[in-house]
N, C-alpha and C positions, 0 to 999 in steps of 0.2 A: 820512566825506566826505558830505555834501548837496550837493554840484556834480558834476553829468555835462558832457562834453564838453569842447575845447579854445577852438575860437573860436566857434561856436555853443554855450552854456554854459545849463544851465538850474540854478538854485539854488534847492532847495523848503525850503519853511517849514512846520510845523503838524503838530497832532496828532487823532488819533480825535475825541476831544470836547475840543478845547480849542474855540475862538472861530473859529477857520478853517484852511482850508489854504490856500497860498499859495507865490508862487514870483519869482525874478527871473530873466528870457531876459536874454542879452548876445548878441551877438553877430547879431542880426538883420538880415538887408539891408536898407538902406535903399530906402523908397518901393515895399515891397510892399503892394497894397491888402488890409485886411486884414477876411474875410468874418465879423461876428462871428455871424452866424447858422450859419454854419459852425463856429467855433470851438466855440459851445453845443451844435448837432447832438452834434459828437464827445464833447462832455461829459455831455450825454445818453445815449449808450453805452454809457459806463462806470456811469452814475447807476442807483444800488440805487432796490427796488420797480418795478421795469420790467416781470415776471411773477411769474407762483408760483413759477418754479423757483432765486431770488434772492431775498438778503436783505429783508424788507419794510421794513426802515429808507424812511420818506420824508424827501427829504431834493429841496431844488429844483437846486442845484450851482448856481446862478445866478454865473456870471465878473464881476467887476469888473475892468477895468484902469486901473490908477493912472497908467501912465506910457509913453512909446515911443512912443506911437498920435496921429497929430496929422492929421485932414480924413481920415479912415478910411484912412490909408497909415503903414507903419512908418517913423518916421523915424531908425533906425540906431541908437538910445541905448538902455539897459535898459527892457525890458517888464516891469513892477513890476505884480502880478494878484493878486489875492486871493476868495475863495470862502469865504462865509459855513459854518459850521456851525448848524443849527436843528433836529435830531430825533435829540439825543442821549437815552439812556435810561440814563446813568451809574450807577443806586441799581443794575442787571441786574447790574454788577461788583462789588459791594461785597463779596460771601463770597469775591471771587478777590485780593484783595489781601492775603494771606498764603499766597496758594497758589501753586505752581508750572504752571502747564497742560502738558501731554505734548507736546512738540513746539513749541510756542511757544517765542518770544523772553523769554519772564517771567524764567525762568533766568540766562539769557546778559547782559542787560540788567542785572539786579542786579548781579552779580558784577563787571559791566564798570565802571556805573556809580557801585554803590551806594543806586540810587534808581531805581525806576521808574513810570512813568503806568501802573497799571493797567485805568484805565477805556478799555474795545477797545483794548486794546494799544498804548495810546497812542502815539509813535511809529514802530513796526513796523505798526502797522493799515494794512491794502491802501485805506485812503483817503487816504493819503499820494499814491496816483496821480493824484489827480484834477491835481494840479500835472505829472504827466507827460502828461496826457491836452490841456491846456491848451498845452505847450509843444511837441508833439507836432504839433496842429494845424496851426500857426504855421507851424512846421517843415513842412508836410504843402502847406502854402500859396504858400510861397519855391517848395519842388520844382514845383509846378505850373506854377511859371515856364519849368523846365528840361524838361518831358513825361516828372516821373518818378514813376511809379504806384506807393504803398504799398497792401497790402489785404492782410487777414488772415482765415483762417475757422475755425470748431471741427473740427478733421479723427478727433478722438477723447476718446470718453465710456465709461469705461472699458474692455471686452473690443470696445463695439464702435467699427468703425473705417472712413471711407473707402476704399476701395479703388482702387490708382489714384495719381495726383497734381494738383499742382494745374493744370497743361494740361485734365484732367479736367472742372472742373469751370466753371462763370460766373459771375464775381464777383458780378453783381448779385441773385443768388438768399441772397447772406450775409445780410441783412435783411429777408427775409422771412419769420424764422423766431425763436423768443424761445431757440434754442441757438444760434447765428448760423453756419450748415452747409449749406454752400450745395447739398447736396442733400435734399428735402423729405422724400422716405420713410423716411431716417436720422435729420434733425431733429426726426420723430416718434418715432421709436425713441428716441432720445438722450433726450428732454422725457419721455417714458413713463418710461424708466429713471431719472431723476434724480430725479422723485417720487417713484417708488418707494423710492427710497434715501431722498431727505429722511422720509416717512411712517416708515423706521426707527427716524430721528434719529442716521441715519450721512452718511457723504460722499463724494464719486468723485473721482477727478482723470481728467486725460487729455491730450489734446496737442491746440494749437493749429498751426498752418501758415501762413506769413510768406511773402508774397512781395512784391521789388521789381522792379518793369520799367523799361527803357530809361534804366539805369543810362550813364553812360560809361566810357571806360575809363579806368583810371589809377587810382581810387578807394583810396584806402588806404597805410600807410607800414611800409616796409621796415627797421628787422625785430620791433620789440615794439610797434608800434600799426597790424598785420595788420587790414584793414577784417574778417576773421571774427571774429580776436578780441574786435575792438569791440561785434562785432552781439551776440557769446557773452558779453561783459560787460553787455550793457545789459539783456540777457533775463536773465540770473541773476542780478539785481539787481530782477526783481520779486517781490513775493513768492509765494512756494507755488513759484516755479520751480526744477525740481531736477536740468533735463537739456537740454543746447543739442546739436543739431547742424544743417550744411550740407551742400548738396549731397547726393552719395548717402549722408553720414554715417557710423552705425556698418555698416549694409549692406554696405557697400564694404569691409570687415574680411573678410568670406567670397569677394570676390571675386580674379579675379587679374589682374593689370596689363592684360594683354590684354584685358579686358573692360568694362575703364571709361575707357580711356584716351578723350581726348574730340581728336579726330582736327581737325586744322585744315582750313580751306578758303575759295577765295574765291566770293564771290559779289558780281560787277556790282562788283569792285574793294574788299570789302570785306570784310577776313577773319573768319570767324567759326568758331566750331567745330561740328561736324557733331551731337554728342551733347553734353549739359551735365550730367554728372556731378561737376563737379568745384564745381556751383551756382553760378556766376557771378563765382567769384575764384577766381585762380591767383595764386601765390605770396602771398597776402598783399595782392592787388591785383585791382579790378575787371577783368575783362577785355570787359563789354560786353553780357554774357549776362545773363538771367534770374537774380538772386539769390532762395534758396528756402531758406528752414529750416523746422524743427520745435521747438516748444517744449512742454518735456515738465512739465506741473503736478501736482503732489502734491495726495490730497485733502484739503481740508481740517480743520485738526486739531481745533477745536471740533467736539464729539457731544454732542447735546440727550439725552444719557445717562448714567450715573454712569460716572464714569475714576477711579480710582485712580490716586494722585499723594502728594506729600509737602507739606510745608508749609515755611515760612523757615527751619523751626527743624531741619527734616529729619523732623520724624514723619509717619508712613503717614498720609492721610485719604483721603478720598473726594471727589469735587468733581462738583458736580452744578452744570451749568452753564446758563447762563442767555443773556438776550440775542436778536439779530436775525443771523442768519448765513448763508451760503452754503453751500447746498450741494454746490454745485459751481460753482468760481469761472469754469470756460471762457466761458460767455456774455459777465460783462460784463471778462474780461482780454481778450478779443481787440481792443478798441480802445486797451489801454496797451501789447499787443507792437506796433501797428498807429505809435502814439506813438513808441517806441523806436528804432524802426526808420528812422525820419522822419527824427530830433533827428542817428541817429548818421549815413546817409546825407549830412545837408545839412553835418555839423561836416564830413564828411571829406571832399566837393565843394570845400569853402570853403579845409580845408589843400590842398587838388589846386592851387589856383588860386594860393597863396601859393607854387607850386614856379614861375611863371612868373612872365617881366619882362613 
């Protein structure tokens, strides 16, 4: 499948180095003004050579839109976008086209297919996001209509980790830092540490943190399209993603009922619950709270070092690899969970609203 969502729908197109990526939105409300300086911002976030501690690939992500867009407002019909490709280094893949990589899609891809795009991974390469980061926006844009806040930050870089949640900490400090952590003393720590590793020519993973505000309630459907499980589809469906949880997550395994149950109450008419461990859905459904996850990234499996690996035919070689690559993908992934999160909030608003005459 290249289509996410139901009636908010985004369909991406393109490969590593083919000519572009690219994508079609459906499902857009009509007559949202739509900020394209905003939509580039976000595209910017995601966009490699940003610091040292990310791929030096330069590359401009410059958005075109073909279609949807009429006197700078959406007019309800497909949003048809496209994003040039310009700093491919292709010849970097050429000893890996009979090779398998450790952990990569090279494998799976063959066997599936028959045939695969070797150069960056053709399309398994995490620049396949840039279409989520574009459709993400959009999405990001409609909710601003409703007063509802996505924002995302680096909450951990390998052993070390925020302490805390994110009540903790102020969204606006995510951007002031080129690991995007919204506390400064750790964002140096994080950027110290990930040099260090890149200078290996190894890589870290870690976890990102998701949060959405002033959700409504009702969000979500009862009983296999669970607004969690959407959020937990759309996050492990990016890549290097290898672990979803909400609310107090796996945490709440050690605990016992008594101690997270999340007690109701009114306030000024308006029920809410006292503690938000259960992260802002209960049964399957928004209830009005704070939604909060974690999204747990593996590191990445390109090493600027020799791997032992096999070859098409199955014999042992060695693979010495080549290329522009991250060493630690959290920086520029926290604007595609940020994406993610957007696309599946506003798809599952828009079924909310199809339950009403």
């Amino acid at each position: 499948m290249n289509t996410i969502g139901n009636l908010f729908t985004l369909t991406s197109f393109g490969e590593s180095h083919g000519p572009a990526i690219g994508g079609v939105v459906d499902g857009m409300p009509a007559g949202i003004p739509i900020d394209m300086e905003f939509v580039q911002r976000e595209l910017n976030r995601r966009r490699p050579g940003q610091s040292s501690i990310v791929t030096p690939r330069k590359e401009s992500d410059r958005v075109e839109f073909l279609s949807g867009i009429f006197e700078g407002k959406s007019t309800g019909m497909p949003i048809g976008f496209v994003v040039w490709n310009e700093n491919q280094h292709s010849p970097d893949y050429d000893n890996m086209r009979e090779l398998f990589r450790p952990s990569h899609a090279d494998y799976t891809y063959t066997r599936k297919y028959g045939v695969r795009d070797h150069r960056g991974g053709g399309r398994s390469s995490a620049r396949e996001t840039i279409a989520r980061c574009v459709a993400g926006a959009l999405a990001k844009l409609a909710l601003a209509h409703l007063g509802i806040e996505v924002w995302a930050y680096t909450s951990q870089v390998g052993e070390l980790a925020l302490p805390g949640d994110y009540r903790d900490y102020n969204p606006a400090e995510i951007e002031k830092n080129a690991v995007r952590c919204p506390d400064a003393e750790m964002a140096r720590q994080m950027e110290r540490y990930i040099e260090q590793v890149k200078s290996q020519g190894d890589t870290v993973g870690g976890v990102i943190t998701g949060v959405v505000r002033h959700v409504p309630v009702g969000l979500g459907e009862p009983v296999f399209n669970k607004l969690h499980a959407a959020l937990g589809s759309a996050m492990l469906s990016i890549n290097a993603v290898k672990g979803f949880e909400y609310g107090m997550g796996f945490e709440g395994a050690k605990c016992r009922g008594s101690q997270v149950n999340d007690v109701f109450e009114s306030h000024d008419g308006r029920i809410a619950t006292r503690t938000n461990y259960s992260g802002g859905i209960q049964g399957g459904i928004s209830n009005g709270e704070d939604i909060y996850f974690r999204v747990a990234f593996k590191p990445v499996a390109t090493l600027l070092r020799d791997i032992e690996t096999v070859d098409a035919q199955g014999n042992p070689t060695v693979l010495k690899a080549k290329g522009r690559h991250d060493p630690c993908v959290l920086p520029r992934a926290v604007p595609v969970v940020e994406a993610m999160a957007a696309m599946v909030i506003l798809d599952y608003y828009l079924l909310a609203q199809s339950h009403k005459l």
